[in-house]
VMD Tcl script that builds the backbone (N, CA, C; Angstrom):
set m [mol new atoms 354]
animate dup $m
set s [atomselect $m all]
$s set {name element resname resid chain x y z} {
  {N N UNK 1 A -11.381 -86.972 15.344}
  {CA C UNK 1 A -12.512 -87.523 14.619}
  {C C UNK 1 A -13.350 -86.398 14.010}
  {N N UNK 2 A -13.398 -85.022 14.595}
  {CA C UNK 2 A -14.981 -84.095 13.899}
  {C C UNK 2 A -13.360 -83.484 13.039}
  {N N UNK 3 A -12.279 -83.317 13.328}
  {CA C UNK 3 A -11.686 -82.874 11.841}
  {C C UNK 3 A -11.702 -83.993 10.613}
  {N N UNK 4 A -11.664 -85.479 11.079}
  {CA C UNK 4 A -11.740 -86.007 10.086}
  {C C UNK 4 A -12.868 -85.826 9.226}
  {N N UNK 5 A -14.138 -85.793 9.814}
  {CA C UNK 5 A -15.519 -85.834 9.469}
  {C C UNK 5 A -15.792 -84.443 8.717}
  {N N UNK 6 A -15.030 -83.469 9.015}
  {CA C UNK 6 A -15.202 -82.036 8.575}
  {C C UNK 6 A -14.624 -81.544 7.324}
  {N N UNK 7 A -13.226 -82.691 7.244}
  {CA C UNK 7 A -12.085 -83.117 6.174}
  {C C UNK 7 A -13.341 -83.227 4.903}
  {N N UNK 8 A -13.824 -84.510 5.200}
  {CA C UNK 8 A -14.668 -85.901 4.500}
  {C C UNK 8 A -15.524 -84.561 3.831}
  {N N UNK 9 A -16.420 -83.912 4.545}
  {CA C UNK 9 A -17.469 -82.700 4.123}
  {C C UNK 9 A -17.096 -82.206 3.070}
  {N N UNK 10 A -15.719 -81.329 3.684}
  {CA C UNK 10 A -15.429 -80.121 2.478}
  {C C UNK 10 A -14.818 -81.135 0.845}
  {N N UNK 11 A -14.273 -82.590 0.885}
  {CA C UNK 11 A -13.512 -82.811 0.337}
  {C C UNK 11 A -15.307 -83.002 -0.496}
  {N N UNK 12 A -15.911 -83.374 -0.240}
  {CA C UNK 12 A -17.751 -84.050 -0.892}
  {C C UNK 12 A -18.068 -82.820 -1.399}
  {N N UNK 13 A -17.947 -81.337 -0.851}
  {CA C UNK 13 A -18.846 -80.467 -1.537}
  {C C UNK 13 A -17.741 -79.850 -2.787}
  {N N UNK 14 A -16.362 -80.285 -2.488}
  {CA C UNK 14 A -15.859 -79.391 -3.930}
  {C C UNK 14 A -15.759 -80.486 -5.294}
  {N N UNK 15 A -16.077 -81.756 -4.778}
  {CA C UNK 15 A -16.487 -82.532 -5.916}
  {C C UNK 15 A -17.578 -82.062 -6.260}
  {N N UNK 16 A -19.031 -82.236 -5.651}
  {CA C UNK 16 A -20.248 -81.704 -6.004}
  {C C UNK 16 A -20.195 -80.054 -6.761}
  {N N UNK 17 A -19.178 -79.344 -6.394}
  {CA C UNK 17 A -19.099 -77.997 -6.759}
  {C C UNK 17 A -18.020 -78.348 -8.257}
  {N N UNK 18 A -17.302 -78.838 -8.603}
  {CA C UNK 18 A -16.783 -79.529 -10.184}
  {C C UNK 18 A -17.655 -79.853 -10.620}
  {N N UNK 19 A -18.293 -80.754 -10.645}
  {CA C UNK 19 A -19.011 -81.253 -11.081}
  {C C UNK 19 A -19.697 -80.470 -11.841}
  {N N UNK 20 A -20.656 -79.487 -10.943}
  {CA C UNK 20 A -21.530 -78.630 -11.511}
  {C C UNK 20 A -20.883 -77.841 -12.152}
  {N N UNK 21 A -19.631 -77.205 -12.416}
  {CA C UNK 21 A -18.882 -76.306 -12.949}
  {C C UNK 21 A -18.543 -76.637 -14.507}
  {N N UNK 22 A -18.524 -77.987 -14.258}
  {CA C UNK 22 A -17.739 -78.620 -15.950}
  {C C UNK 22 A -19.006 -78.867 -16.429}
  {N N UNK 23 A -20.267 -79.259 -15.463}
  {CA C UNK 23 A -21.444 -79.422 -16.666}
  {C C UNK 23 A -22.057 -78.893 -17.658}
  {N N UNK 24 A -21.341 -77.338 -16.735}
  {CA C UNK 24 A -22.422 -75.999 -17.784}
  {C C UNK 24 A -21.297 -75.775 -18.784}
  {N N UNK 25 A -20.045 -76.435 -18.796}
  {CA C UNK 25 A -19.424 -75.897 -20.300}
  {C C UNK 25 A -19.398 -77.369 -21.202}
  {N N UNK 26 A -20.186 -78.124 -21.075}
  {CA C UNK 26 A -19.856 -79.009 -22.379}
  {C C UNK 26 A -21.416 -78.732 -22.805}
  {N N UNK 27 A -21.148 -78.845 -24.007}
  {CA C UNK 27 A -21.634 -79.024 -25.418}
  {C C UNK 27 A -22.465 -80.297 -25.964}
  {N N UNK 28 A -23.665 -80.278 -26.502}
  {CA C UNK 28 A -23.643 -81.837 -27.062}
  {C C UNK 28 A -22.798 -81.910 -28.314}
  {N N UNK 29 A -22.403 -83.196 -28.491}
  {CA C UNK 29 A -22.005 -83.610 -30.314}
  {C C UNK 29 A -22.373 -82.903 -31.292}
  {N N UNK 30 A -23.357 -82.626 -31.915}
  {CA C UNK 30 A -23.492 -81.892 -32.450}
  {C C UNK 30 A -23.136 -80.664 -32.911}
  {N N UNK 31 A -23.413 -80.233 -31.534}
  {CA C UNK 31 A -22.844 -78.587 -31.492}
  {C C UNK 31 A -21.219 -78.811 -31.893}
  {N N UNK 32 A -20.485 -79.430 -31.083}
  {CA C UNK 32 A -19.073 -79.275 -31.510}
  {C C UNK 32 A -19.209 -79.603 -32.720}
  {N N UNK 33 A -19.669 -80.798 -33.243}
  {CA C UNK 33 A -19.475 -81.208 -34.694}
  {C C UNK 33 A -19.182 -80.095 -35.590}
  {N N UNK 34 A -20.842 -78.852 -35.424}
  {CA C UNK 34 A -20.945 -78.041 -36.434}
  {C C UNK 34 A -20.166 -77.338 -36.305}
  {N N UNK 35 A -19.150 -76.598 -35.055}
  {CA C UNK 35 A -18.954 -75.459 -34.694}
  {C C UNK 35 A -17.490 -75.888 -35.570}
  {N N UNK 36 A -17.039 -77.392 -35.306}
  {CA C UNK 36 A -15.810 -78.022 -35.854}
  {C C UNK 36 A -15.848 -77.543 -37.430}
  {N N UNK 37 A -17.103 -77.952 -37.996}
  {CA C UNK 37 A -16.876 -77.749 -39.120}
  {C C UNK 37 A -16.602 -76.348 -39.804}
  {N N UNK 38 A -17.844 -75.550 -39.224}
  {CA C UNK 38 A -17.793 -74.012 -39.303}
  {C C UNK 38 A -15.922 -73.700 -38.954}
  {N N UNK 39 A -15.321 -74.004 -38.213}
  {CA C UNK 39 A -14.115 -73.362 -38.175}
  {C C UNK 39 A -13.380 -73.859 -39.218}
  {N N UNK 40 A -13.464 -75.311 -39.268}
  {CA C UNK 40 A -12.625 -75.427 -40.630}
  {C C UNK 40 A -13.025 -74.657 -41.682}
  {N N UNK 41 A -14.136 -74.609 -42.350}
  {CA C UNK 41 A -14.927 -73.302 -43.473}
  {C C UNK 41 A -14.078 -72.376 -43.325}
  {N N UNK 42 A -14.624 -71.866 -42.427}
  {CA C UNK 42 A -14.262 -70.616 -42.437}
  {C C UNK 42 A -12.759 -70.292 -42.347}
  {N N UNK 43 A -11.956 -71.110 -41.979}
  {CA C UNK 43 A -10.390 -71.149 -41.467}
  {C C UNK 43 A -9.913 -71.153 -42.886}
  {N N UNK 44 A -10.416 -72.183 -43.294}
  {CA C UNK 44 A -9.966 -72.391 -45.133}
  {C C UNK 44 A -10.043 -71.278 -45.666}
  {N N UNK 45 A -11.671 -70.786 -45.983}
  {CA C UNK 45 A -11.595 -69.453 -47.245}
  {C C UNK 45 A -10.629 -68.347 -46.368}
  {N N UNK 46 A -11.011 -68.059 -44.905}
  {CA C UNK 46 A -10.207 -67.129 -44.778}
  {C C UNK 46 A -8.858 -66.901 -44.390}
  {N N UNK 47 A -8.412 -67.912 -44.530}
  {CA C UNK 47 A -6.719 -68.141 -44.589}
  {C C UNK 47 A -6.646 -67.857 -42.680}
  {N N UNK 48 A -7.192 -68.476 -42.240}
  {CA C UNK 48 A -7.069 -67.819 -40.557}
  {C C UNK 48 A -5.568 -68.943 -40.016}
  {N N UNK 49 A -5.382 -68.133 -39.232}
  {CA C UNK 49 A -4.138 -68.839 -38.786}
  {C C UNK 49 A -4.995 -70.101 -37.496}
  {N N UNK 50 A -4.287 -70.787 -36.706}
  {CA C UNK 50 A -4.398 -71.978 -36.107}
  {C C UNK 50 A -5.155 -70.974 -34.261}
  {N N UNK 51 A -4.877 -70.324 -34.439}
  {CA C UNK 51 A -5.146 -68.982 -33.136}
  {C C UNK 51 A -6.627 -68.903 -33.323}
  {N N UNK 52 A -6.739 -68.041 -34.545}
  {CA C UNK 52 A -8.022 -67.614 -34.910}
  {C C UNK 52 A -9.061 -68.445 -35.094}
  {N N UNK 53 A -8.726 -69.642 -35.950}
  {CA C UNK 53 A -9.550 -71.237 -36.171}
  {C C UNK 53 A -10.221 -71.312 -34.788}
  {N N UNK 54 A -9.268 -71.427 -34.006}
  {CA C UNK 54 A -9.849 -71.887 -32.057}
  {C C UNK 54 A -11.015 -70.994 -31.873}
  {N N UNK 55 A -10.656 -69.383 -32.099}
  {CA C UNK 55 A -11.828 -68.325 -31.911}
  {C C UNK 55 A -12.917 -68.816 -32.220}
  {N N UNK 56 A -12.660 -68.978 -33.324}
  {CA C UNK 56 A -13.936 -69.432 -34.675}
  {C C UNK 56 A -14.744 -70.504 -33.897}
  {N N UNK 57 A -13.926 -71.668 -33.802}
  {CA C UNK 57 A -14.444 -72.628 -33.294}
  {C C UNK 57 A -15.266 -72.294 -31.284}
  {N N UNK 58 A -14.942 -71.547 -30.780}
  {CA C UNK 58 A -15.371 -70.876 -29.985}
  {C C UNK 58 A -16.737 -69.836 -30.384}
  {N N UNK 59 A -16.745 -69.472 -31.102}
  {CA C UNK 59 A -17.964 -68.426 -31.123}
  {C C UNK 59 A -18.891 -69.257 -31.749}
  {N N UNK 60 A -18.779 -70.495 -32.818}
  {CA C UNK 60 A -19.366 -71.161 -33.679}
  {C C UNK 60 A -20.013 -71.967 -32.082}
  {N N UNK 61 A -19.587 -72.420 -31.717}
  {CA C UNK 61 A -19.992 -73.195 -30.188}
  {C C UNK 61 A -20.976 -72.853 -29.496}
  {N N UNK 62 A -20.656 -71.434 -29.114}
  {CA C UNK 62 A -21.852 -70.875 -28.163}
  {C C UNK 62 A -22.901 -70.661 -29.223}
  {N N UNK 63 A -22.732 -70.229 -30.100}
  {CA C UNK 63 A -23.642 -69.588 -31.147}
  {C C UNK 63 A -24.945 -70.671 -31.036}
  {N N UNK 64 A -24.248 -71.651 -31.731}
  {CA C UNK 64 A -25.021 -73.038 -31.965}
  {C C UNK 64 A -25.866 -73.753 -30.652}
  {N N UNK 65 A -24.934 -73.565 -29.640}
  {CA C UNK 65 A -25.160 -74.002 -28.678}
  {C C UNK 65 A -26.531 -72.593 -27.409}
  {N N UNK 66 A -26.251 -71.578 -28.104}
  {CA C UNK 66 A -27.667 -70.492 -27.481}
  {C C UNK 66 A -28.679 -70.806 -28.569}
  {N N UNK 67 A -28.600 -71.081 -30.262}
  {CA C UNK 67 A -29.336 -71.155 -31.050}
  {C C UNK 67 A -30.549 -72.613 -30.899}
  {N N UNK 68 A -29.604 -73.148 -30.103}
  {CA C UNK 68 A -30.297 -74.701 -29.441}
  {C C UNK 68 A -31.337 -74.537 -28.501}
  {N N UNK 69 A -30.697 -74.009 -27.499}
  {CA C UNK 69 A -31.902 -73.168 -26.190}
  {C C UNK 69 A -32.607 -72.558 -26.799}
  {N N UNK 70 A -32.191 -71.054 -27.745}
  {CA C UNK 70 A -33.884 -70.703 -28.692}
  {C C UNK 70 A -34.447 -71.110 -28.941}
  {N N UNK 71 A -34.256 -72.258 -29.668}
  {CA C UNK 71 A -35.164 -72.808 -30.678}
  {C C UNK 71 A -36.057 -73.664 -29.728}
  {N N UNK 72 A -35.598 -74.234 -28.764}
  {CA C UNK 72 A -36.381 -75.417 -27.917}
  {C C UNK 72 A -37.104 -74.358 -26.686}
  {N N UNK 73 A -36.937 -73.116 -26.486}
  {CA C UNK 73 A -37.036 -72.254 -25.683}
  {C C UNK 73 A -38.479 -71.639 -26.010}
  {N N UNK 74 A -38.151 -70.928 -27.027}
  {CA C UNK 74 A -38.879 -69.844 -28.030}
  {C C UNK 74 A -40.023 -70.584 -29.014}
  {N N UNK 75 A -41.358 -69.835 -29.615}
  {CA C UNK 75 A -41.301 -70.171 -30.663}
  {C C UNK 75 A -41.462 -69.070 -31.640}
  {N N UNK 76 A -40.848 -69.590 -32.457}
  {CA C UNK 76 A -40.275 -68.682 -34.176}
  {C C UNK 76 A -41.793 -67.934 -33.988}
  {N N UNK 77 A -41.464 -66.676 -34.659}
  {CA C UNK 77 A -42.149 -65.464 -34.999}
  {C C UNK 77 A -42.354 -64.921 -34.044}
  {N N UNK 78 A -42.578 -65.037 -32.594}
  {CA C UNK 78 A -42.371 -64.477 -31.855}
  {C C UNK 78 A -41.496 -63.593 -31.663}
  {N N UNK 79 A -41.996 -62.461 -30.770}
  {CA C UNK 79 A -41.196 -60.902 -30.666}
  {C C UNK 79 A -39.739 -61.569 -29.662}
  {N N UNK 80 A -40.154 -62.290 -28.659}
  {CA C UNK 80 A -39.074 -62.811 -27.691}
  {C C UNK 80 A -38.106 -63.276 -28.519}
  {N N UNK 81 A -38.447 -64.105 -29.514}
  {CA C UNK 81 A -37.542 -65.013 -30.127}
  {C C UNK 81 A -36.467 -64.213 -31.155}
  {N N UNK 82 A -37.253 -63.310 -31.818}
  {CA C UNK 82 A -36.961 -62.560 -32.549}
  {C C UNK 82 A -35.724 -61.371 -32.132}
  {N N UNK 83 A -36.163 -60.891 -31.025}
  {CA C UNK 83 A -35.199 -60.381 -30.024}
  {C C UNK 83 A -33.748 -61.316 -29.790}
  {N N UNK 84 A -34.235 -62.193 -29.062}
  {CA C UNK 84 A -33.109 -63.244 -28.391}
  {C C UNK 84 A -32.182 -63.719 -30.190}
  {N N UNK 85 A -32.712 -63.816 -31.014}
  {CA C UNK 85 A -31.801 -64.493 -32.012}
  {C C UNK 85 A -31.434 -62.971 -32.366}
  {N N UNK 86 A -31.373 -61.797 -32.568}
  {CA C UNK 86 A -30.622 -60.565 -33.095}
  {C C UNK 86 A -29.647 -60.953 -32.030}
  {N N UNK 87 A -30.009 -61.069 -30.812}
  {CA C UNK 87 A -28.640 -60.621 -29.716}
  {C C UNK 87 A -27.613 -61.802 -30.095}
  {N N UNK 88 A -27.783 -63.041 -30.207}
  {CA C UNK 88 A -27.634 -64.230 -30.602}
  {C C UNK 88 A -25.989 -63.898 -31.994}
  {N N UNK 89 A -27.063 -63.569 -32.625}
  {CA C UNK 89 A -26.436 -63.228 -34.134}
  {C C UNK 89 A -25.554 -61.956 -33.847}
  {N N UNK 90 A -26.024 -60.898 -33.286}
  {CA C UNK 90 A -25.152 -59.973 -32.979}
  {C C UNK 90 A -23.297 -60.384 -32.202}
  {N N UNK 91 A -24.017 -61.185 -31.181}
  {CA C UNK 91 A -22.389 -61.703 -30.412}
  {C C UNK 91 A -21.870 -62.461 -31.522}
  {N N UNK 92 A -22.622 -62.999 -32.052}
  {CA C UNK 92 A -21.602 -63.936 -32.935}
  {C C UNK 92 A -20.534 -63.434 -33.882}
  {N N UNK 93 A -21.395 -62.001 -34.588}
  {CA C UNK 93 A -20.360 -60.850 -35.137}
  {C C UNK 93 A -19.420 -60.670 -34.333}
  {N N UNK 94 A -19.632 -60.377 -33.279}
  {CA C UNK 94 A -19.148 -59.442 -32.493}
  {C C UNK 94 A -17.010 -60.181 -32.193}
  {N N UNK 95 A -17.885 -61.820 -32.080}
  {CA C UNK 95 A -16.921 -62.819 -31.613}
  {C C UNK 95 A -15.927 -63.018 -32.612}
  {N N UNK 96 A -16.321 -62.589 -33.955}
  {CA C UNK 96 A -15.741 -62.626 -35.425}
  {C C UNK 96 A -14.960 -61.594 -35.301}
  {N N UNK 97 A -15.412 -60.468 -35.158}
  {CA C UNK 97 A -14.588 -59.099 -35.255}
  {C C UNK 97 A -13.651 -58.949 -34.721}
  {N N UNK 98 A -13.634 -59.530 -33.007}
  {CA C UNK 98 A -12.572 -60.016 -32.111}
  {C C UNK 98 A -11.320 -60.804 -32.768}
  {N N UNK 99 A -12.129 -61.835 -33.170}
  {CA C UNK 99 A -10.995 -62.765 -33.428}
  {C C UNK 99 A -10.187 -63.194 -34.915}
  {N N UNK 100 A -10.639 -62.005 -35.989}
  {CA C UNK 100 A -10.383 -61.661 -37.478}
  {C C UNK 100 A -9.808 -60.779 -37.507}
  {N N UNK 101 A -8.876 -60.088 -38.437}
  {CA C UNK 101 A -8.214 -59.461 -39.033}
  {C C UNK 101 A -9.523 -58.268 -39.589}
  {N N UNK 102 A -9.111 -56.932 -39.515}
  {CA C UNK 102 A -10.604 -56.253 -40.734}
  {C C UNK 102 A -10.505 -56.959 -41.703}
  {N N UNK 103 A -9.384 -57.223 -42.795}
  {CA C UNK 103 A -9.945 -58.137 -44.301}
  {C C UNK 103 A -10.320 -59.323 -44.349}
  {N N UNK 104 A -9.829 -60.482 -43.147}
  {CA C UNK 104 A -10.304 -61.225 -42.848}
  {C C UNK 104 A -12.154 -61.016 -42.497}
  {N N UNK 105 A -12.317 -60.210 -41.489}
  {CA C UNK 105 A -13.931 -59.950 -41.012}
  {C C UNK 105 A -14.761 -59.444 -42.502}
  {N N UNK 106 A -14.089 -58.737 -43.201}
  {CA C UNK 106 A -14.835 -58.180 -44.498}
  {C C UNK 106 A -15.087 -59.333 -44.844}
  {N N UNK 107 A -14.687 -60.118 -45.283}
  {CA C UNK 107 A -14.528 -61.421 -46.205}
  {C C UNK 107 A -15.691 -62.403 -45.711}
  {N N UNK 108 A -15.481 -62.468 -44.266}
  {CA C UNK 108 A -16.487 -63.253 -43.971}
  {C C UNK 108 A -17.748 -62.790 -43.456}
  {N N UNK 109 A -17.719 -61.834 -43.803}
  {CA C UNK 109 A -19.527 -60.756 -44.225}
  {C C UNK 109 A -19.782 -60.944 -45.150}
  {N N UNK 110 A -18.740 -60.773 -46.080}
  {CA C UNK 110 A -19.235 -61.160 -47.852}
  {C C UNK 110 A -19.665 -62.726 -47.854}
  {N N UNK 111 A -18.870 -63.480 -47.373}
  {CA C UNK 111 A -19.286 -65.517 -47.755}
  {C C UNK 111 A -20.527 -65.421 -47.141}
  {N N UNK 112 A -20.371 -64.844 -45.690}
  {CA C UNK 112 A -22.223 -65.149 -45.186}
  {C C UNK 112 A -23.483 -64.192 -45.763}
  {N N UNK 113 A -22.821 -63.075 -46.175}
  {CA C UNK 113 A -23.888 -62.845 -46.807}
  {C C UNK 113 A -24.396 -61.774 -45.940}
  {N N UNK 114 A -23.981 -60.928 -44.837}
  {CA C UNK 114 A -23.756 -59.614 -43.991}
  {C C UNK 114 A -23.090 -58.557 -44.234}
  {N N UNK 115 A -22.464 -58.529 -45.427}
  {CA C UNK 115 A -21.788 -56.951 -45.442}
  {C C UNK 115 A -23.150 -55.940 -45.860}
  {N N UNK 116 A -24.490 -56.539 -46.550}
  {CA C UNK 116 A -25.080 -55.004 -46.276}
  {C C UNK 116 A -25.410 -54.877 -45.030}
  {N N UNK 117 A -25.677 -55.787 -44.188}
  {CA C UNK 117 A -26.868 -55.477 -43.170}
  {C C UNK 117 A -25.185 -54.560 -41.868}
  {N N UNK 118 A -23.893 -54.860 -42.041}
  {CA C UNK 118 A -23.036 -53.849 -41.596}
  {C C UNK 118 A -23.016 -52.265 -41.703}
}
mol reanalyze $m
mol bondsrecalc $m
mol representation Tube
mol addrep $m
């Protein structure tokens, strides 16, 4: 009986421990929506293969999805905020560079409008 009862415990806390694990990686609608779309964009002009699209759609995700917490977090003009969205914007390069080709990454500095600030 106390192994059954001890069974019953551990089997309750690694549900409770999933649970909490899968909560912190979904996304609302939105966010995927945009991040969906952003990869298609960007997949299109830059000829990205079906690999890279996923990246895309990965960095477009968090991006959107930390740009969400700023914004409801922070408020605009602020030094904090101001800070937190460079680092923000920075990974998001960063996630591009990773997952692009250099002429690919050139290209999509030029569409957004970042090859001077490179």
């Amino acid at each position: 009986m106390k192994k059954l009862f001890t069974l019953c415990l551990f089997v309750f806390g690694l549900f409770l421990a999933t649970n909490t694990a899968s909560a912190q990686q979904k996304f609302s609608a939105e966010v995927n929506e945009a991040a969906r779309t952003k990869a298609i964009e960007f997949g299109r002009y830059l000829k990205a293969d079906q690999t890279a699209q996923g990246f895309i759609y990965t960095a477009y995700q968090e991006f959107f999805a930390k740009s969400e917490t700023l914004n409801s977090s922070y408020k605009k003009g602020t030094s904090e905020y101001s800070n937190l969205e460079t680092k923000i914007n920075q990974r998001l390069l960063s996630q591009m560079d990773d997952a692009l080709t250099d002429e690919q990454y050139t290209k999509y500095l030029e569409l957004t409008d970042q090859a001077s600030q490179e």
